[in-house]
C-alpha atoms as a printed R data frame, in Angstrom:
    type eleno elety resid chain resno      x       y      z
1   ATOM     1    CA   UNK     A     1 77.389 103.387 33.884
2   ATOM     2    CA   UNK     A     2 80.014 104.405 31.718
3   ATOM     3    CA   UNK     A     3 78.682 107.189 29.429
4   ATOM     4    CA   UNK     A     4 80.883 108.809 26.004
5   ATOM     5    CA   UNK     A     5 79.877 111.842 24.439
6   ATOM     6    CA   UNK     A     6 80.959 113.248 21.323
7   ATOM     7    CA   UNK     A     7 80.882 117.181 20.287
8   ATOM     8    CA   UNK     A     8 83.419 119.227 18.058
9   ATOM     9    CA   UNK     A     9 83.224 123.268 17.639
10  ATOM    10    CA   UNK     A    10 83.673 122.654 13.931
11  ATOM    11    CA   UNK     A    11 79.405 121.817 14.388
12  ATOM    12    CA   UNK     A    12 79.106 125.265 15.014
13  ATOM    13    CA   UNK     A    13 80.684 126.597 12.007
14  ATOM    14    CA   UNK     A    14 77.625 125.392 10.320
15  ATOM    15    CA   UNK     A    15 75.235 127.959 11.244
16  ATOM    16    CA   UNK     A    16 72.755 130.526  9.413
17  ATOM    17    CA   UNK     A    17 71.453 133.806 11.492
18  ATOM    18    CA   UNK     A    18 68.202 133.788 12.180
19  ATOM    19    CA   UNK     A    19 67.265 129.806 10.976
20  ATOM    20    CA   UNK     A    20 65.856 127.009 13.549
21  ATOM    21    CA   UNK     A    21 68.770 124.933 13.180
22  ATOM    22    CA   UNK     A    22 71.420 127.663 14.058
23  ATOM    23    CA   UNK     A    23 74.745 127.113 15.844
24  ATOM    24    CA   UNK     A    24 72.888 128.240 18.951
25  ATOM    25    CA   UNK     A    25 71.629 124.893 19.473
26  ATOM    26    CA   UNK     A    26 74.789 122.976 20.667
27  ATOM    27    CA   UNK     A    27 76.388 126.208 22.106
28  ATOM    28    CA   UNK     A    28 73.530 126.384 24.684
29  ATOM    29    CA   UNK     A    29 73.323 122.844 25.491
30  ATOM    30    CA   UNK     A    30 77.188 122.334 25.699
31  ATOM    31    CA   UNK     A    31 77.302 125.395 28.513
32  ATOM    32    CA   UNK     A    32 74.581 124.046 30.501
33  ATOM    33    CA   UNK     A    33 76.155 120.953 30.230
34  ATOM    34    CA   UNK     A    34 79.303 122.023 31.635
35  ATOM    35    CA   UNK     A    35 77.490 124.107 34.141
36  ATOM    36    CA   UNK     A    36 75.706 121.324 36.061
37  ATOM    37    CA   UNK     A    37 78.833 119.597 35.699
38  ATOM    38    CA   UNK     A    38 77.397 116.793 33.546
39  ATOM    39    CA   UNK     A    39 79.871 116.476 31.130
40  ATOM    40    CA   UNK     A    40 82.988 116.128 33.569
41  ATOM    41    CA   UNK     A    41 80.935 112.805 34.222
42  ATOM    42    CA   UNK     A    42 81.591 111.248 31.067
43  ATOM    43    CA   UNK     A    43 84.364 110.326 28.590
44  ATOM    44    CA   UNK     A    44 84.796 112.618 25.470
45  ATOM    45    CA   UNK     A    45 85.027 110.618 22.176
46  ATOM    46    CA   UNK     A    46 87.036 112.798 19.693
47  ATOM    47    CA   UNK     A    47 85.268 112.967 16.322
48  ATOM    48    CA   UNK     A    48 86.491 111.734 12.756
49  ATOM    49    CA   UNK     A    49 85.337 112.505  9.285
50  ATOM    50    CA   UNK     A    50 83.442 109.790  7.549
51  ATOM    51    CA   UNK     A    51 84.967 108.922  4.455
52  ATOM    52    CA   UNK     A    52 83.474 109.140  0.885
53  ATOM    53    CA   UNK     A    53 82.938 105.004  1.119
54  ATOM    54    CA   UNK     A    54 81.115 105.240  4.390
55  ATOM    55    CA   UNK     A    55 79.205 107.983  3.178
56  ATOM    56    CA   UNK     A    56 78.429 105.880  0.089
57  ATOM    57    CA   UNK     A    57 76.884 103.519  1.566
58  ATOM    58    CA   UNK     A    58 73.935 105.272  2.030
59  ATOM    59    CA   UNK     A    59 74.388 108.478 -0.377
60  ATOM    60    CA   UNK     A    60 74.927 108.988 -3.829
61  ATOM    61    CA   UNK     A    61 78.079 109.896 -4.874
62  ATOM    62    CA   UNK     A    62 77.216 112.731 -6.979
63  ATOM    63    CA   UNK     A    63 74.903 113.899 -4.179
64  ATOM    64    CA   UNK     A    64 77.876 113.889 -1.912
65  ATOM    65    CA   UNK     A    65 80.052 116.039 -4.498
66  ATOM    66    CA   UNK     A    66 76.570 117.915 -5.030
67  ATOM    67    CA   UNK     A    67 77.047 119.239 -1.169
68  ATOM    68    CA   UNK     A    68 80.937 119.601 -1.125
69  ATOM    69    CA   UNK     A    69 80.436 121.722 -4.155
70  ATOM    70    CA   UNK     A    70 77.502 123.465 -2.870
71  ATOM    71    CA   UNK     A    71 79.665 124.439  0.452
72  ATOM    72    CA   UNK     A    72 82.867 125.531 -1.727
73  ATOM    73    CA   UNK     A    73 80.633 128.468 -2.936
74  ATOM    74    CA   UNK     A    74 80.310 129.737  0.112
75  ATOM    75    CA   UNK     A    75 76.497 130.022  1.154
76  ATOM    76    CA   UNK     A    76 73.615 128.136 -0.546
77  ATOM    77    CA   UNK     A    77 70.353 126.493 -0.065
78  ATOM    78    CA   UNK     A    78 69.715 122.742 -1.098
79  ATOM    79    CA   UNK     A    79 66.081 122.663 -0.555
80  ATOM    80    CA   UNK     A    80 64.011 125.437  0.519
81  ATOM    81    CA   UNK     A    81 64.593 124.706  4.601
82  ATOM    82    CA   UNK     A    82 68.287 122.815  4.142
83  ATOM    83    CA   UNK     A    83 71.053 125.443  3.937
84  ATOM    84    CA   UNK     A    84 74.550 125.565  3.283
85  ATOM    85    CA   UNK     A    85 77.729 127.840  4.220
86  ATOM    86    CA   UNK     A    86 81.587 127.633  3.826
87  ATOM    87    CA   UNK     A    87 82.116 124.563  6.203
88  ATOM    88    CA   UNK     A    88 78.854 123.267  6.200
89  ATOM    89    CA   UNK     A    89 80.216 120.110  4.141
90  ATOM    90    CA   UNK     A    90 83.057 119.471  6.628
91  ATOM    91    CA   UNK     A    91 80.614 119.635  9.773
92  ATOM    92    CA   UNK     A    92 78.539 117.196  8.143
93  ATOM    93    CA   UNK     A    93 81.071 115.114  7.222
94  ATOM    94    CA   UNK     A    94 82.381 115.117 10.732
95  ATOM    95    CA   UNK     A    95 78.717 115.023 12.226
96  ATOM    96    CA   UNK     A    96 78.243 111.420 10.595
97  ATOM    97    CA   UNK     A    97 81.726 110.238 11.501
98  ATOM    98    CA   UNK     A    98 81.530 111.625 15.281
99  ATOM    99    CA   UNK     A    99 78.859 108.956 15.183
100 ATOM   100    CA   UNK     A   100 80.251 106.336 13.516
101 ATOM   101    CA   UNK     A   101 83.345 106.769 16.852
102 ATOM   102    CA   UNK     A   102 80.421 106.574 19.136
103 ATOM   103    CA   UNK     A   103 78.943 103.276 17.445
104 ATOM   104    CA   UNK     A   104 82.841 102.019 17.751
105 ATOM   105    CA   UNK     A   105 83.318 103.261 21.163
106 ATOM   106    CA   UNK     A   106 80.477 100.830 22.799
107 ATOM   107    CA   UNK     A   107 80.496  98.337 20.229
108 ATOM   108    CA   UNK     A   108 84.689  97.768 21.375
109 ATOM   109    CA   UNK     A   109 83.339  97.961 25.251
110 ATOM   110    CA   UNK     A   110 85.392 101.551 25.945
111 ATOM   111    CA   UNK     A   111 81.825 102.879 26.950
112 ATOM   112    CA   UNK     A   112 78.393 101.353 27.547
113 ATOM   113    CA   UNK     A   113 76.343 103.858 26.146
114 ATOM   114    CA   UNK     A   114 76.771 107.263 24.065
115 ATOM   115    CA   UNK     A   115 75.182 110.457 22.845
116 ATOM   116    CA   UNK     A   116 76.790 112.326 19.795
117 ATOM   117    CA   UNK     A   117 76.114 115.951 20.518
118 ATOM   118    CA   UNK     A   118 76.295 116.964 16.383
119 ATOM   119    CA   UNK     A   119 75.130 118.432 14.239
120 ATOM   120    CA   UNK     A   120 73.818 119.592 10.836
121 ATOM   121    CA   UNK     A   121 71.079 116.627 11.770
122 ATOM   122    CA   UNK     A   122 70.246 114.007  9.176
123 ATOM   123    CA   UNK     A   123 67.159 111.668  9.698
124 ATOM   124    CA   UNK     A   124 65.380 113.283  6.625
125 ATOM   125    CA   UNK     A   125 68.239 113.208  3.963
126 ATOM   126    CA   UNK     A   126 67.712 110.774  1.510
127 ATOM   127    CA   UNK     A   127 70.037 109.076 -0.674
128 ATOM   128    CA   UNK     A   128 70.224 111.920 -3.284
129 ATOM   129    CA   UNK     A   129 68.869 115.242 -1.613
130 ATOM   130    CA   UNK     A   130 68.769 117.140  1.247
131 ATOM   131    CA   UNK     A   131 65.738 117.953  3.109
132 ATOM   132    CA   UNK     A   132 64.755 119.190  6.685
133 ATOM   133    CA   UNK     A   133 67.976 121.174  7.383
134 ATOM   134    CA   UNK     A   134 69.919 117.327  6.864
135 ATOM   135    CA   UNK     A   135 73.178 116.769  4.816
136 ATOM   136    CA   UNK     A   136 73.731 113.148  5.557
137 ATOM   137    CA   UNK     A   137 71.610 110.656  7.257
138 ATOM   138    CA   UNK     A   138 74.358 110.386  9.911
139 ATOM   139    CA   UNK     A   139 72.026 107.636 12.059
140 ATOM   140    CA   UNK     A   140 71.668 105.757  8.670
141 ATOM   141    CA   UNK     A   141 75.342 105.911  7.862
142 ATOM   142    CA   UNK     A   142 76.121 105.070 11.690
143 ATOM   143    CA   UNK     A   143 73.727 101.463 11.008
144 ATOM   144    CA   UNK     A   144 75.350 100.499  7.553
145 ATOM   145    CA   UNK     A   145 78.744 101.104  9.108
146 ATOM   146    CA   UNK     A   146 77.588  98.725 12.106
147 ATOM   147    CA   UNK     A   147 76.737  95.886  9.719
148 ATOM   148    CA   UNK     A   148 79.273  96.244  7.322
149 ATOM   149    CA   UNK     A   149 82.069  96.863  9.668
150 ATOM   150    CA   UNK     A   150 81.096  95.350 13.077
151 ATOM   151    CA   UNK     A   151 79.577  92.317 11.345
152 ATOM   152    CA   UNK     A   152 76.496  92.808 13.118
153 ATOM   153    CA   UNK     A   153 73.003  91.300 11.729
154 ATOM   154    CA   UNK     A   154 70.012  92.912 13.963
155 ATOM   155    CA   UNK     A   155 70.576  96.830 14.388
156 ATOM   156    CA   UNK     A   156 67.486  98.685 16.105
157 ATOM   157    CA   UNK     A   157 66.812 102.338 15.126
158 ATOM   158    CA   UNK     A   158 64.761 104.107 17.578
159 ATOM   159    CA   UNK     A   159 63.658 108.028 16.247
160 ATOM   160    CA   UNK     A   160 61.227 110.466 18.992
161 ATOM   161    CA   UNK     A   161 61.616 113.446 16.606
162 ATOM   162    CA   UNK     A   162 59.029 115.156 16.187
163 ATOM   163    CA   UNK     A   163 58.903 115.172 12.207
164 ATOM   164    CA   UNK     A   164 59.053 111.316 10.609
165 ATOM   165    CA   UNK     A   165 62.838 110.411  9.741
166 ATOM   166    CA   UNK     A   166 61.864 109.681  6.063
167 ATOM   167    CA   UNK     A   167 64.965 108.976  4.568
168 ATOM   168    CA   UNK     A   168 66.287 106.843  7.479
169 ATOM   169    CA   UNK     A   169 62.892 104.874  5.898
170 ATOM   170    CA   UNK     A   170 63.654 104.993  2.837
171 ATOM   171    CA   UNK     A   171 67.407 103.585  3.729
172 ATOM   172    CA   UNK     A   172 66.360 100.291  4.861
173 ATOM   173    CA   UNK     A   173 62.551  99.820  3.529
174 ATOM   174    CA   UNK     A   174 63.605  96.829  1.597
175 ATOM   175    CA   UNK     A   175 65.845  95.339  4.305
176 ATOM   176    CA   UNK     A   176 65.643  92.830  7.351
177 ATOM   177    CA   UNK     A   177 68.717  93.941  9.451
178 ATOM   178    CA   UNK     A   178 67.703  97.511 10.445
179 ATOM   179    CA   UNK     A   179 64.367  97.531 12.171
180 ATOM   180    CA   UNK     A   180 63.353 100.930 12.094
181 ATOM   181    CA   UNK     A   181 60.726 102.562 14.682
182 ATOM   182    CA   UNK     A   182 59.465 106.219 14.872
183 ATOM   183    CA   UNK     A   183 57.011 108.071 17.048
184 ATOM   184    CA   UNK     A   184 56.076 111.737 14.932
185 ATOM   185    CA   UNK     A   185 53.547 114.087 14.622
186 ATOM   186    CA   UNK     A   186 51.062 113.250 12.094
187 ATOM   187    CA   UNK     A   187 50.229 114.562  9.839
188 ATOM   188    CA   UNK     A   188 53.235 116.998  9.403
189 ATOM   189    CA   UNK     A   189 56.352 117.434  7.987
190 ATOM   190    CA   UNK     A   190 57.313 115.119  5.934
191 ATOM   191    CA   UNK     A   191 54.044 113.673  5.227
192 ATOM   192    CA   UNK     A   192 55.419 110.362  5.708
193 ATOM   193    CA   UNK     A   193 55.450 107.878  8.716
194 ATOM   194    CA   UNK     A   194 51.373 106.225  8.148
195 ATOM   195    CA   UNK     A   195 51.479 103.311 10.631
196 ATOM   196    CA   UNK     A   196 50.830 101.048  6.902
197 ATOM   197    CA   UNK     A   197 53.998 101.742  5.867
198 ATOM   198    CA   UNK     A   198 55.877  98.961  6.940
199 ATOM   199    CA   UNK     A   199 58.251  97.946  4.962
200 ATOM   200    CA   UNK     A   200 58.655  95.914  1.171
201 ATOM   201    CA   UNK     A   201 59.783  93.272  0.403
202 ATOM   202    CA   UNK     A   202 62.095  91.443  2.869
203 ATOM   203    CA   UNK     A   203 61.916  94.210  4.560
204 ATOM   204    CA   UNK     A   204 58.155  93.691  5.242
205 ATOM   205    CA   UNK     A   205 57.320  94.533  8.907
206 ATOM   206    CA   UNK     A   206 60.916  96.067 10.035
207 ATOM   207    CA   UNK     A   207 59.595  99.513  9.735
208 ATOM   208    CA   UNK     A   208 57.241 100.639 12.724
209 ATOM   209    CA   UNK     A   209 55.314 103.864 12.686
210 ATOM   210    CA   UNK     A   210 53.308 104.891 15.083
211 ATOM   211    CA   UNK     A   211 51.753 108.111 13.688
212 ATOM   212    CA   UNK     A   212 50.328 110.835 16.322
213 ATOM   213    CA   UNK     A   213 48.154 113.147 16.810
214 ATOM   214    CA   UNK     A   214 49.186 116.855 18.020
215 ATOM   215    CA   UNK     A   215 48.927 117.332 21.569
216 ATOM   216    CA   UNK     A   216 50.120 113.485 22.807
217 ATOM   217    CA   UNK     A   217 51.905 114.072 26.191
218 ATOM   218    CA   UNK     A   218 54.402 111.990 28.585
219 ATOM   219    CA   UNK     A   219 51.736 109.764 29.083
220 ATOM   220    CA   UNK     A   220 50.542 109.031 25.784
221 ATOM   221    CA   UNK     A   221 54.418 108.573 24.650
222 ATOM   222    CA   UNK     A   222 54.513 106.350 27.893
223 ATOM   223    CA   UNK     A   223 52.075 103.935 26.352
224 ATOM   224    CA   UNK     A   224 53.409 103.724 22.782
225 ATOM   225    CA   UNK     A   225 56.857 102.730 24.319
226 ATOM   226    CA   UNK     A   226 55.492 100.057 26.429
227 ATOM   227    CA   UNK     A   227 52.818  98.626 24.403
228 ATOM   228    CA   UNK     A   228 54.626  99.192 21.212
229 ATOM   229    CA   UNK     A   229 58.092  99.459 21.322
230 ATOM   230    CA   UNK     A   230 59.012  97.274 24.143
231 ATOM   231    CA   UNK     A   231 57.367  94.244 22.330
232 ATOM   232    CA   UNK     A   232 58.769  94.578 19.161
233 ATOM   233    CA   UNK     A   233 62.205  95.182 20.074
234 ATOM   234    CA   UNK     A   234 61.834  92.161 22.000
235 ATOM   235    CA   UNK     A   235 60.708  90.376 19.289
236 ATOM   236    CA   UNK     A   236 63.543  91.137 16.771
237 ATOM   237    CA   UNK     A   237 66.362  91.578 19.551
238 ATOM   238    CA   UNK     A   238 68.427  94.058 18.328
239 ATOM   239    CA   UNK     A   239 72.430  93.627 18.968
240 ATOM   240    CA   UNK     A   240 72.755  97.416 18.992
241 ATOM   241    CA   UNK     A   241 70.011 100.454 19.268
242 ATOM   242    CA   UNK     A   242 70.667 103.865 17.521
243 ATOM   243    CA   UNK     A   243 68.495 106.321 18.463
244 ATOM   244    CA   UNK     A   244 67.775 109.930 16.205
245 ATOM   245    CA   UNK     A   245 67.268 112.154 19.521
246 ATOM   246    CA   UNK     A   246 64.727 114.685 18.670
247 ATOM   247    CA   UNK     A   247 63.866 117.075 21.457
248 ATOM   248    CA   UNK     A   248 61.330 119.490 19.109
249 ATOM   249    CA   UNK     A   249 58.213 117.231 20.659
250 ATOM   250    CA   UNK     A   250 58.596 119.501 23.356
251 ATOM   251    CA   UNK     A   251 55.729 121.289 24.728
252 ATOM   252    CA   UNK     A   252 57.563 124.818 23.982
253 ATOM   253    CA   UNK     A   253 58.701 123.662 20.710
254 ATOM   254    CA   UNK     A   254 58.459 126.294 18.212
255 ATOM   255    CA   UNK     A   255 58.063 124.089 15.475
256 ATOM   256    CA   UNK     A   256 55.883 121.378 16.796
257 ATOM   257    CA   UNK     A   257 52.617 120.908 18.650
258 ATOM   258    CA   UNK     A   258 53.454 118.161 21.069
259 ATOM   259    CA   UNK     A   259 53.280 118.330 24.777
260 ATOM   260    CA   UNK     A   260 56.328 116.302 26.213
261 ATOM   261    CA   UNK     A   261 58.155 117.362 29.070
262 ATOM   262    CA   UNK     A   262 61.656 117.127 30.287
263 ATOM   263    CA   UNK     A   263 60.317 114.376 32.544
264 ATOM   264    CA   UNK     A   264 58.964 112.829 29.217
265 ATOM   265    CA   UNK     A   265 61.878 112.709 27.753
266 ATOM   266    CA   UNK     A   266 63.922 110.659 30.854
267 ATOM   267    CA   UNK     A   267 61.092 108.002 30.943
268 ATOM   268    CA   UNK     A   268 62.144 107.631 26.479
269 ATOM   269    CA   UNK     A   269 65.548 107.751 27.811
270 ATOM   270    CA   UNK     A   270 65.000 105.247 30.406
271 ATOM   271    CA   UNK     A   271 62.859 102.767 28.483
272 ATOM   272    CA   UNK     A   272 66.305 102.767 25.395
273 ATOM   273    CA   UNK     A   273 68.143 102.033 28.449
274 ATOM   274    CA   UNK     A   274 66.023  99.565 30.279
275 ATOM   275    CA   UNK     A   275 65.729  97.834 26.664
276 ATOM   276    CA   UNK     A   276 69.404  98.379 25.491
277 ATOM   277    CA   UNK     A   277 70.368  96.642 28.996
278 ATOM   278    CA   UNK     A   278 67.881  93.489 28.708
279 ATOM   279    CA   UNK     A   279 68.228  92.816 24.806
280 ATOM   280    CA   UNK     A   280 72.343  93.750 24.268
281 ATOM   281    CA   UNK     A   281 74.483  94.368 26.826
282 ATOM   282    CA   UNK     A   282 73.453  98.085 27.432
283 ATOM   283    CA   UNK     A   283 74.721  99.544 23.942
284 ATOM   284    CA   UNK     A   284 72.848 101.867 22.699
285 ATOM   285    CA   UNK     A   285 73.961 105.139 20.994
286 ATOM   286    CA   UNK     A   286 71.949 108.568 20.495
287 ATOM   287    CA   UNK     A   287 72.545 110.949 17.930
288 ATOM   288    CA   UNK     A   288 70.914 114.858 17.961
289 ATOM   289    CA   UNK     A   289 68.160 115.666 15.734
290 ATOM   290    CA   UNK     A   290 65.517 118.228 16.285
291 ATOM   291    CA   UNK     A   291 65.002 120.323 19.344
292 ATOM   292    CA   UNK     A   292 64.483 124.601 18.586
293 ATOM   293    CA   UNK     A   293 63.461 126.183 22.221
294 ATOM   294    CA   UNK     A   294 66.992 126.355 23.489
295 ATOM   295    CA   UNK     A   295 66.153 126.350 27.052
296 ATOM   296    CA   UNK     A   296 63.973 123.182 26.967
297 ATOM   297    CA   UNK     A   297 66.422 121.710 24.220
298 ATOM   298    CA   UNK     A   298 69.516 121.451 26.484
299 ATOM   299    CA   UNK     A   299 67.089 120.505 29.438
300 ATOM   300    CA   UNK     A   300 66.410 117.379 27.794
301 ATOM   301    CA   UNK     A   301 69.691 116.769 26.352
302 ATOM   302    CA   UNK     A   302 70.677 116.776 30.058
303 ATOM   303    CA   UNK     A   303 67.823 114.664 30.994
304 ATOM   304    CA   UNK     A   304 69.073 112.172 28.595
305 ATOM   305    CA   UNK     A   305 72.273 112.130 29.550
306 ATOM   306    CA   UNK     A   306 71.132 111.856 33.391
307 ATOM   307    CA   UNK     A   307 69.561 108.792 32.867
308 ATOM   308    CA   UNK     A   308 72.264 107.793 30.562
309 ATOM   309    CA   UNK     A   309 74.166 107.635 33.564
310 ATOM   310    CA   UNK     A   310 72.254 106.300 35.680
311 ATOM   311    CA   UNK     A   311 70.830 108.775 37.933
312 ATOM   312    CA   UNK     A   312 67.510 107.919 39.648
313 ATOM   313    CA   UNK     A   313 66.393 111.201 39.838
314 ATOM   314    CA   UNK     A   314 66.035 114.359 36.633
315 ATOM   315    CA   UNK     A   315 64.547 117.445 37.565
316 ATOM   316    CA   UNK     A   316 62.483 118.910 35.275
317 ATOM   317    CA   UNK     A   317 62.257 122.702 35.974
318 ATOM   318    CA   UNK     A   318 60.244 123.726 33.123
319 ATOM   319    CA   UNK     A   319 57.313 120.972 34.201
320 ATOM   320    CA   UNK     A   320 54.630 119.659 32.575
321 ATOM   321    CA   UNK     A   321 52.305 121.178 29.645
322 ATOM   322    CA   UNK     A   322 49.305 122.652 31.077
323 ATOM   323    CA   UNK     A   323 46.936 121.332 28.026
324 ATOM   324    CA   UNK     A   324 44.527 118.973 28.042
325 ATOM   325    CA   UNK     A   325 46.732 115.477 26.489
326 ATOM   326    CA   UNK     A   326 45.073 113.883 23.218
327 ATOM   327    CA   UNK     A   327 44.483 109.534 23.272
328 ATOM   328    CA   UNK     A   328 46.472 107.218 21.576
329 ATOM   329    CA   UNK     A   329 44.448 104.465 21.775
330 ATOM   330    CA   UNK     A   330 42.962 104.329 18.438
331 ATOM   331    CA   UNK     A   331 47.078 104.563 16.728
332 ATOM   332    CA   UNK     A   332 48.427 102.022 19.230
333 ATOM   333    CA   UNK     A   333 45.467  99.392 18.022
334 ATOM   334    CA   UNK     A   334 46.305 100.301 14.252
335 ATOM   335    CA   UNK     A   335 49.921  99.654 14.749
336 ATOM   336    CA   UNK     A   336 49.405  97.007 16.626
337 ATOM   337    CA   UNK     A   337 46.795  95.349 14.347
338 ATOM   338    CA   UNK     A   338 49.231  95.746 11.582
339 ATOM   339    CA   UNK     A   339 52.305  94.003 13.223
340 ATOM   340    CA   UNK     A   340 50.279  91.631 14.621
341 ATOM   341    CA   UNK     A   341 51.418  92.389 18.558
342 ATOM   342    CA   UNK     A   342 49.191  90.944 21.359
């Protein structure tokens, strides 16, 4: 398997001391990376800015000017978690267009698969405000961009953060050409993601929540992908999955109450891949989200990126959680129900 990755240090320059999503975040993961030798392994993808237009076609523009202006005065907040600083605008703008190379990258066949290491994240920006630490719904952006630019008709967003991406939702609600599917907490931050929102309109059925409980585990996550997932990307048979990478369901998440392990988190990576592989010629593209415990955060990044390349085997030295896993039964017959999946 051919594997591209895309990082920049200008990520880093978005950073405030002593918040969650802190600079910290990618420089961990990009030395342990290098350390275990995973990223000599696979092809670097140099990043771009997105433009104003391919911002635009999921932001407002005076939203957009809202940020630049927001990071030309130096430090700021945009909602009461979402922060800016001096280059927090130009990160973000080269965040969403480090993805939009990856999405180019396999789509032209010069990799089969790809993780953008970026950040500020952006699942929960919505079309005229921050939220959630996000500038600019860079896995939203990255699906307009594939079906305005690549001509594609059937794009397949896959989000395992542990918060609902809301305005990814919100971004294609009334559309059939984006089917988007989330596994998240609930209920938690946002408040969003009820397994009856599904979609309006056209749109009607091409959003797929599966809503759960605190304290699922690998195997309850193991069921919603198989019984859930697997059947209704196979129904709408996506030509490309993007995927918002959240690593904060964790079991030593500080923000979340989840109990997923490293291990988890290869069998996620390995059902994208196994799916990716059977439904469109093995593209699929990741994009970072949410992750906070640095340790376990870059574990699972390199999980990911194991199984990304096709390793049969991902150690998992921080193990399983040692509590008691909650059922997912009951959400996986709602969901199901609801979709009408056998």
């Amino acid at each position: 398997m051919s594997t591209g990755y895309v990082y920049d240090p200008l990520y880093l320059e978005h950073d405030e001391p002593g918040h969650p999503e802190n600079r910290g975040r990618l420089e961990q993961t990009m030395r342990h990376l290098q350390d275990s030798q995973l990223l000599g392994r696979m092809t670097r993808l140099e990043p771009r800015d997105a433009t104003v237009d391919e911002l635009s076609a999921v932001h407002r523009p005076a939203y957009i000017d809202r940020v630049r202006s927001a990071a030309e005065t130096g430090r700021g907040w945009l909602d009461p978690d979402t922060y800016v600083g001096a280059r927090s605008y130009d990160a973000a703008v080269r965040a969403a267009g480090g993805l939009l190379c990856a999405v180019d990258a396999v789509l032209a066949g010069e990799v089969d698969n790809a993780f953008a290491l970026v950040r500020p994240p952006g699942h929960h920006a919505v079309a005229d405000r921050a939220m959630g630490f996000c500038l600019f719904n860079n896995v939203a952006i990255a699906a307009r961009h594939a079906l305005q630019q690549h001509g594609l008709d059937q794009v397949l967003i896959v989000d395992f953060d542990l918060h609902h991406g809301n305005g990814t939702q919100e971004a294609f609600y009334e559309e059939n050409h984006v089917l988007y599917f989330s596994t998240h907490q609930y209920p938690y931050y946002p408040g969003t993601g009820h397994w009856q929102e599904t979609g309006r309109g056209v749109g009607k059925g091409y959003t797929v929540n599966v809503p759960l409980p605190a304290g699922v585990g690998d195997a309850g996550y193991r069921q919603v992908l198989n019984q859930v997932l697997v059947p209704v990307a196979g129904r709408f048979r996506p030509q490309l999955i993007l995927a918002s990478a959240g690593y904060d369901a964790h079991w030593s998440d500080p923000l979340g109450m989840m109990l997923l392990s490293v291990a988890g988190y290869a069998n996620i990576a390995g059902t994208l891949t196994g799916l990716a592989s059977e439904l469109c010629d093995g593209r699929l593209v990741l994009t970072l989200e949410g992750g906070y415990n640095l340790e376990a955060l870059s574990l699972c990044i390199a999980a990911t990126l194991s199984v990304l390349l096709g390793d049969e085997e991902v150690q998992d030295p921080l193990g399983p959680a040692v509590r008691r896993e909650q059922s997912v039964d009951g959400v996986i017959s709602a969901v199901k129900r609801e979709h009408e999946l056998s």
